[in-house]
C-alpha positions in Angstrom: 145.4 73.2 25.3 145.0 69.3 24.5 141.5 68.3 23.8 140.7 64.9 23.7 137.8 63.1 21.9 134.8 62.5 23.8 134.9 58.8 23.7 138.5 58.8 25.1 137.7 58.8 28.9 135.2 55.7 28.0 137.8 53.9 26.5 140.2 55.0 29.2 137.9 53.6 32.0 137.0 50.2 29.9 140.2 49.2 29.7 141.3 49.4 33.4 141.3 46.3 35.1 138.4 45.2 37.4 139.1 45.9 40.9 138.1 43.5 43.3 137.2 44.6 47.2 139.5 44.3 49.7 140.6 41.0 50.5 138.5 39.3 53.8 141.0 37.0 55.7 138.2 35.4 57.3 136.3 34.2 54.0 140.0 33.5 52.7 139.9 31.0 55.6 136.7 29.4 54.4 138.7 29.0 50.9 141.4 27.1 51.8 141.2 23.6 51.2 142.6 23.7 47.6 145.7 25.2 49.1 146.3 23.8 52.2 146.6 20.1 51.1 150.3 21.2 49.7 151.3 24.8 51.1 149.8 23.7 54.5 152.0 20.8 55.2 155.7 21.8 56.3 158.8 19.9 53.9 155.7 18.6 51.5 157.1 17.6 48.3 155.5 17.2 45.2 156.3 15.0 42.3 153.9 16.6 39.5 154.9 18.0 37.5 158.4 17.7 38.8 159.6 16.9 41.8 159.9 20.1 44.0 159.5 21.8 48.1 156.4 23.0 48.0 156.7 26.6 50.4 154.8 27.4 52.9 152.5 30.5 52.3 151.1 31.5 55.1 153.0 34.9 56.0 153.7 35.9 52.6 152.8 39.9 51.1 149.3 39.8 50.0 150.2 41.5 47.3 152.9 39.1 45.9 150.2 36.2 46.5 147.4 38.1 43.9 150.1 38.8 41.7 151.1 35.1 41.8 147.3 33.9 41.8 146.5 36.7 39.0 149.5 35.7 36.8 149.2 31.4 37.6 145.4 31.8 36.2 146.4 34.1 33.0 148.9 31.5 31.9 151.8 33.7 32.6 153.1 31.3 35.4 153.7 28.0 34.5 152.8 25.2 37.0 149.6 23.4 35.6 148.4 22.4 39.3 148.2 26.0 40.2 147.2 27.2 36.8 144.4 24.9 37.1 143.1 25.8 40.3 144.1 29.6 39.3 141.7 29.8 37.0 138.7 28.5 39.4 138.8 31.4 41.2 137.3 34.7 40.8 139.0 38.2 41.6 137.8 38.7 45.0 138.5 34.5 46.2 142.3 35.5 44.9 141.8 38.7 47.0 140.3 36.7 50.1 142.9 34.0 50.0 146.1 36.9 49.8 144.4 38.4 52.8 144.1 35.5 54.8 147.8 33.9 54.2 149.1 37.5 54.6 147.9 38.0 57.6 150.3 35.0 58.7 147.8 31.9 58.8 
């Protein structure tokens, strides 16, 4: 039988990352206004850093919205708007503002 050391299940759980709740479209709604001045306005185009179609978000998975949120504010996305206002928000605005624009706003 495998035994492991007594500190392993502390590590294990330390290094999991924090979950946030479930995502409230209605406070997502209160959390908008960094978003909806580009992804609100249909054929916006943007010319920082390049010149580009900004899409439309509302409607989008939840999931793939965190993900993109998640990986904008780690640096893993590159778009210095979004990483920018990425890294402003906590978990559970990320999980909020998924939830609302997923549900099709």
């Amino acid at each position: 039988m495998l035994r492991l050391p007594s500190w392993w299940l502390l590590a294990a759980v330390c290094t999991l990352p924090a979950l946030a709740a479930p995502g409230n479209p209605a406070a997502g709604r209160d959390k908008t206004a960094m978003c909806a001045g580009c992804h609100g306005i249909p054929g916006y185009r943007t010319a920082y850093p390049a010149v580009y179609s900004v899409p439309l978000i509302g409607g989008q998975k939840a999931r793939y919205l965190e993900a993109a949120l998640h990986a904008y504010r780690a640096g893993e996305r590159s778009h210095s708007g979004m990483q920018a206002i990425a890294r402003s928000l906590s978990d559970q605005d990320i999980a909020d503002l998924a939830a609302f624009y997923g549900s099709g706003k």
